[in-house]
N, C-alpha and C positions, 0 to 999 in steps of 0.2 A: 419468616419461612420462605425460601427463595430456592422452588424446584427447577431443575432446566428439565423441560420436556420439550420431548420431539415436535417437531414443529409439521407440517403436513400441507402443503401447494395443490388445492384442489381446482385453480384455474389460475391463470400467469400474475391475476391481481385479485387472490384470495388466498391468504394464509391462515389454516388454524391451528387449535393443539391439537395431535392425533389422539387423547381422549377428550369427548365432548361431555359435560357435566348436561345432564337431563334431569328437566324438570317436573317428567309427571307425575312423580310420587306429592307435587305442592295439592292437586287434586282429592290426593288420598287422605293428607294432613288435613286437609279441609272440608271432609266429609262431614263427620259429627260437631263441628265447630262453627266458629266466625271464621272470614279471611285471615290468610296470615299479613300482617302490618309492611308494605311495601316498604318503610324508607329502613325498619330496624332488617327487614328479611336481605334487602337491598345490600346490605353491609357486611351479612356475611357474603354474600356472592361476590362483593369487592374483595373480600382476603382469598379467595379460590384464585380470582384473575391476578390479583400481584402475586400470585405461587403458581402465574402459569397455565393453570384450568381456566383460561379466558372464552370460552367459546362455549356457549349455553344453546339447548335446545328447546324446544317447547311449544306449546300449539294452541287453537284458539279457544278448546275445550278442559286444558289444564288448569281450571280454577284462577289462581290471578296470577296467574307465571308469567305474563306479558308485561301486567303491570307492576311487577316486581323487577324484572328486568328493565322497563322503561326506567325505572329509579334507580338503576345501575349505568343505563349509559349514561343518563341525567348527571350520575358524579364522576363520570367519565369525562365529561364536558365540561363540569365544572372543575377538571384539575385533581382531584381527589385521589387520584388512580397513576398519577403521571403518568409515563410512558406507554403505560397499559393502555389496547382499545379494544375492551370487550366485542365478540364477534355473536351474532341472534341468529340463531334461528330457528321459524319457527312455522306454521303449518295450519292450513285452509281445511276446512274437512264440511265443506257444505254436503247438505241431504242433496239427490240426483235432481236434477228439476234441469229448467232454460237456465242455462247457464251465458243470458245477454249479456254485450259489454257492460250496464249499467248494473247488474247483479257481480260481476267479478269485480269492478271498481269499490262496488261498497264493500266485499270482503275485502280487498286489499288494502282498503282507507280504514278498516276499521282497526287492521294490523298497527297499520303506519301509527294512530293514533294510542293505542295502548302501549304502543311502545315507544312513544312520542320520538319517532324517526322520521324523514323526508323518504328517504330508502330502506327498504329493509333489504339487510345483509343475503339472506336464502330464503324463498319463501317457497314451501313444498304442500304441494298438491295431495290429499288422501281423497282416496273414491272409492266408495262403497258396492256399489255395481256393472263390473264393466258390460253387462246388455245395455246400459241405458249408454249411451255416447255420449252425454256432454260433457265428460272429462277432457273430449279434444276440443269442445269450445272452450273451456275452462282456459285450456293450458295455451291454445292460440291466443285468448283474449289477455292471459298472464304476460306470455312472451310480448305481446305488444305496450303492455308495461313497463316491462322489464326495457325494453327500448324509449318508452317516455323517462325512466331514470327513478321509476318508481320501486321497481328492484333488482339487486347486484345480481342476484341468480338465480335459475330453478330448480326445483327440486322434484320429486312424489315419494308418496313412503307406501311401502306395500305391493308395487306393481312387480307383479310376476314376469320370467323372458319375454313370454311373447308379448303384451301390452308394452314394456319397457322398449324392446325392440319395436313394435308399431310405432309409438310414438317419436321415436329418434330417427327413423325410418321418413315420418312425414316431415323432417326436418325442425320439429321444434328442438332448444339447444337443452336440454338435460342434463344436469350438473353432476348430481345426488339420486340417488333410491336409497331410501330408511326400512330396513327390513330387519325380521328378527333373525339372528346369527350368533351361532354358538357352539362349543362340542358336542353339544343334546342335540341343537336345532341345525342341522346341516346342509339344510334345501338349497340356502345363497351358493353355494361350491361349484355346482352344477352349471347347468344351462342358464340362470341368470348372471354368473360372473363370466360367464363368455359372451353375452350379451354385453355385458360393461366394456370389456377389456375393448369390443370392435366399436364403440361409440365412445370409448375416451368417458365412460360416468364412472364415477366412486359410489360404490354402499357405505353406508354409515349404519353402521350394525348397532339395536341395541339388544337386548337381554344376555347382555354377552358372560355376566353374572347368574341370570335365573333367579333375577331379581334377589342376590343374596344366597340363593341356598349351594353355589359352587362356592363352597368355602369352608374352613376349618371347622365351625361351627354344628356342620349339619357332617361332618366326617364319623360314621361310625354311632351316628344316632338313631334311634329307634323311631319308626315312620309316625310321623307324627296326624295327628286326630286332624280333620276338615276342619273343626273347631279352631285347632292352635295354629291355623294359619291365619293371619287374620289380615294384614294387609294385601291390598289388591294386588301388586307387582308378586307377590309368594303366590298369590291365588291363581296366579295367570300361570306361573313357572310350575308350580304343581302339577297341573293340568301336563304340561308339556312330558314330567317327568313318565305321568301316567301312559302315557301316550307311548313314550318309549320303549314300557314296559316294567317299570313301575320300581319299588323304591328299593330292589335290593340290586337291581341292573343299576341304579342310579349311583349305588354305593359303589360296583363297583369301578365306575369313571372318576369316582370322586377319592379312592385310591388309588388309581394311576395317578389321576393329577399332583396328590400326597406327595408319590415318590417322589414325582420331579421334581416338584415343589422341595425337598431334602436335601434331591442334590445338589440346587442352585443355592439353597440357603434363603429363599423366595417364599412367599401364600402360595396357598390354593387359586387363590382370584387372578393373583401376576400370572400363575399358569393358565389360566384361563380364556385372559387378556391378551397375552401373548400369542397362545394360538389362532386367536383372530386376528390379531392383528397381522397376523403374517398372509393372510390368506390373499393372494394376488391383486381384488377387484376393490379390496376392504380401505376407505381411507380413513375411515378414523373408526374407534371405537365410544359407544355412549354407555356411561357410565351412570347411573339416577343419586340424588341426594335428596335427603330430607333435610333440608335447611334449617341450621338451628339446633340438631335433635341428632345425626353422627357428622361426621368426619371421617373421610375416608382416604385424604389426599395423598398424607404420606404412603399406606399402603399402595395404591396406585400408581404412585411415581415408581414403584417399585417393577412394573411390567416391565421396563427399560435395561437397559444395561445389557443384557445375556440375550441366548441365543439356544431355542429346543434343538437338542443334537440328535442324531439318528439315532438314538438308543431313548430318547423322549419320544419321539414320536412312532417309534416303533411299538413300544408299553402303551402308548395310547390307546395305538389304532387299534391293539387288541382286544383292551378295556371298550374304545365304542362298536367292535365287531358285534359286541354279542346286545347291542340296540335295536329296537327298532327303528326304520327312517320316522320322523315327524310325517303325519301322512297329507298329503297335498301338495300343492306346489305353494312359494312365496306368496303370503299375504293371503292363506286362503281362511286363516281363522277368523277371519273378521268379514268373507263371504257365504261360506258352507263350512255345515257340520264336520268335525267337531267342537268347532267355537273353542278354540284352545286360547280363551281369551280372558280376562278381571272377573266378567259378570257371568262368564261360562254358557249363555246362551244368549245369541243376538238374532235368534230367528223373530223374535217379536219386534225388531227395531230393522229389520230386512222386509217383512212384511207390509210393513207401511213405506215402502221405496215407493216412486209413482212409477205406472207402467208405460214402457215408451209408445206403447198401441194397444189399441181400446176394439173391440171388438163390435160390430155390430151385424143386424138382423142384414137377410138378403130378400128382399122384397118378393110373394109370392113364394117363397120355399121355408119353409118352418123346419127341417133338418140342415141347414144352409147357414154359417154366419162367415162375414170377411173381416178381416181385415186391411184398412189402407193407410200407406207412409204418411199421404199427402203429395207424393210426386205430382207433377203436372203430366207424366203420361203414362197415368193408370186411369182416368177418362178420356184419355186421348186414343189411348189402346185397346182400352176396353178388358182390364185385369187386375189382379186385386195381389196385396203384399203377399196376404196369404186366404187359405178358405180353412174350414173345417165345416165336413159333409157327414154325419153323424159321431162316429168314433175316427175318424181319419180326419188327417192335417196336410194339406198340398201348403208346400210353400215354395211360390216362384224364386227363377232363376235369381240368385242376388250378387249384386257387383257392391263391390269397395265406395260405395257414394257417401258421403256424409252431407246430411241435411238435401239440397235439393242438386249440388252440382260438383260437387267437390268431389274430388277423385283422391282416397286418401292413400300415402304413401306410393305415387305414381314409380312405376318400375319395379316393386317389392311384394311380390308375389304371397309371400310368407306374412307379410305383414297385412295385406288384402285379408289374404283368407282369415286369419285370426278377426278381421272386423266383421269380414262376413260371415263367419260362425255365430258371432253375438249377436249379431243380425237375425240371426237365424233364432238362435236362442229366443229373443225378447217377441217374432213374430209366434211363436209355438209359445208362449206361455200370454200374451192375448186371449189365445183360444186353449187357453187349460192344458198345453200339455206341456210337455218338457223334454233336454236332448234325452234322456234314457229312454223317451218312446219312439225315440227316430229309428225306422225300421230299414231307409235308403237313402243316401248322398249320393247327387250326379255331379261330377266335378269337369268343368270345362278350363283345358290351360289353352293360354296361345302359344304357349314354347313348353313343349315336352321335357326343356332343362329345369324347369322348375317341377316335376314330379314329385322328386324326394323332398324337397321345401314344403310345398302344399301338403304332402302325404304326411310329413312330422307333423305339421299344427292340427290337420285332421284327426290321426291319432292320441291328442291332448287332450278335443275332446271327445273323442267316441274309442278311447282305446279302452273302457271297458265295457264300453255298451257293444260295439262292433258290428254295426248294420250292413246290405247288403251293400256295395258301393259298384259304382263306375266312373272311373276315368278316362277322358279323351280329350285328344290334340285337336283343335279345331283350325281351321285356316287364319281367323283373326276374331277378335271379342269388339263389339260398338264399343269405342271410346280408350280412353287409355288406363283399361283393365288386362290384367296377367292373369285373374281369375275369374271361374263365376262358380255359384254354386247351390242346388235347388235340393229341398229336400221334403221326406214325405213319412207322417209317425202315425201312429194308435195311437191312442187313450178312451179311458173311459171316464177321466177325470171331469169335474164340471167345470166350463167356460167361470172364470174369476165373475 
């Protein structure tokens, strides 16, 4: 079986197929059982890559997908494969903590060695909470790997415009964002693929499927029981459907796709694959397999060849007019409600995140607790990150610093404020409360050109809550900050 699929140049010396064959349904087969057998499972993933599908995804939580792939390069090396040179990649997803160089080394050796590589091909960053910041130690201490030769490229999966933008913004080199992207899930379209387009990064879309149920199969079928869903990729795309607005809306995108699908002489899926694939920021599309258990290649290679015409995409957009959006922005199923996610609720697994500040007593005042960074001049000053004085939360002016001296994304206003919100965020929930009790924002620029910048990321996050605000130009900010920004909540929540 000898597919030519399109081939996809996501940096001048990284080529791969623009669909990625994804592994994390190997977790799901491996639920109720033993592992699946590395050298037999190995082998089919060998006949994917001589037909083309050579570029595998997968991560360090996917049950043994790493080491089922290390036995794939293994016969890659050994010749087995000839001219084929399967391409990995696969994905770090530490709980938030210190993210020391000597904690990112051992996730990256741990990579290296499952998939018994010198270099791994893409290694991508997932993070669970952007209050806590050591995602930019993470991704500093990666990039300084990725320069010792320990890996080709970076990645993150899930980060939203603005993080995505912060991050490219402080200069680290960002390859890839892995986000979910779809004709359901349509978030990526937006303000994260104009984020890519200005930083040169490719999304690598997965659920581009709905884990299966954009397809013939579910065309025209009667909504099926919570029961008769049973694998975790349908449990997660379910959820998504619901989300939409539920399974007779779902039906009807799943007849437009029909049509089109009739007149190319095409699947349901090729149409589905297609429309991502076309989408401007998208470079590859990820595809999942159950190793062993379907085959889905020929179908797949089938996205190719043809072209949606204006009379496709006009039947679409009618079919997803009557959607709801997916609500949140990128990656937020896996931060806040509604967990449009396998296990459907991760507030118990967010819970136990550590807090980036810890709250303590103010000596002498029993309605009085503060909080402090650890900067060296908050006793130099004589002032504290933040206070809470019975039901009220003051929290000082906050500049773009990371750790004690770092000035992050120096010149990028936009990218500032978005830290210093989370900043803000992680100092307010120290002391029990959260942004929806933020009652004022004082916002200080040094260049009134950046107004509409700061004012967007402000309203990302308090565009529902809507506190009273002030903005002002000030002559110049200590140090080489474009923002600052202090703010002040209620609650009556108890101190964690």
């Amino acid at each position: 079986m000898n597919i030519p699929l399109p081939r996809q140049r996501l940096a001048a010396d990284f080529e791969v197929s623009r669909i990625v064959t994804g592994l994390w349904q190997v977790a799901d087969m491996e639920r109720d059982r033993a592992p699946l057998d590395p050298v037999s499972t190995s082998a089919v993933l060998a006949d994917y890559a001589r037909a083309g599908f050579d570029t595998f995804d997968m991560a360090d939580h996917y049950g043994s997908a790493e080491l089922i792939t290390g036995q794939l390069l293994a016969r890659a090396r050994a010749g087995e494969l000839g001219e084929h040179r399967p391409v990995a990649f696969t994905k770090w997803c530490p709980t938030p903590g210190p993210m020391t160089p000597e904690v990112v080394r051992a996730g990256v050796q741990e990579r290296q060695q499952r998939l018994g590589v010198e270099c791994i091909d893409l290694l991508q960053l997932h993070w669970w909470s952007f209050e806590h910041p050591g995602y930019l130690d993470a991704l500093i201490e990666l990039n300084l790997l990725r320069e010792e030769g320990l890996i080709r490229h970076l990645g993150v999966t899930n980060f939203n415009a603005l993080h995505l933008d912060l991050v490219a913004a402080h200069g680290i080199p960002i390859l890839t964002n892995q986000v979910s992207f779809s004709v359901l899930d349509r978030r990526a379209a937006g303000e994260l693929s104009q984020v890519c387009t200005r930083h040169g990064i490719h999304l690598l879309a997965y659920g581009t499927l709905a884990g299966g149920l954009l397809s013939e199969r579910w065309l025209g079928a009667a909504e099926p029981a919570p029961e008769d869903i049973t694998d975790w990729s349908k449990m997660k795309y379910r959820r998504f459907i619901d989300s939409i607005g539920g399974w007779s809306v779902f039906q009807g995108v799943l007849a437009a796709l029909a049509a089109i699908a009739r007149r190319h002489g095409v699947s349901i899926s090729n149409v589905a694959n297609r429309w991502v694939l076309d989408q401007p920021a998208v470079g590859c599309a990820i595809i999942g397999v159950r190793p062993g258990e379907r085959d889905h290649r020929a179908d797949n290679a089938r996205a190719f060849g043809w072209t949606l015409s204006a009379q496709d995409r006009d039947g679409l957009d009618a079919a997803l007019a009557t959607t709801r959006p997916v609500p949140g922005d990128c990656g937020d199923e896996y931060r806040r409600p509604p967990f449009l996610t396998a296990s459907g609720d991760l507030s118990h697994h967010l819970s136990t995140l550590p807090r980036v500040y810890t709250a303590e007593p103010v000596p002498g005042d029993a309605q009085r607790l503060r909080v402090s960074s650890g900067s060296r001049w908050e006793p130099i000053c004589g002032y504290s990150r933040a206070v809470r004085h019975g039901d009220r939360v003051f929290v000082s002016g906050t500049t773009a610093t990371h750790r004690e001296d770092t000035v992050v994304a120096p010149g990028h206003a936009a990218a500032q404020a978005t830290y210093i919100l989370d900043k803000i965020a992680a100092s307010l929930a120290a002391l029990g409360a959260r942004l929806e009790d933020v009652v004022m924002t004082r916002i200080y620029l040094a260049d009134a050109a950046d107004c509409e910048a700061v004012s967007r990321v402000h309203g990302q996050y308090f565009g529902d809550i809507r506190p009273a605000n002030v903005l002002i130009e000030v002559s110049r900010l200590i140090g080489d900050y474009r923002v600052e920004i202090e703010a002040e909540a209620i609650t009556t929540r108890p101190v964690p």
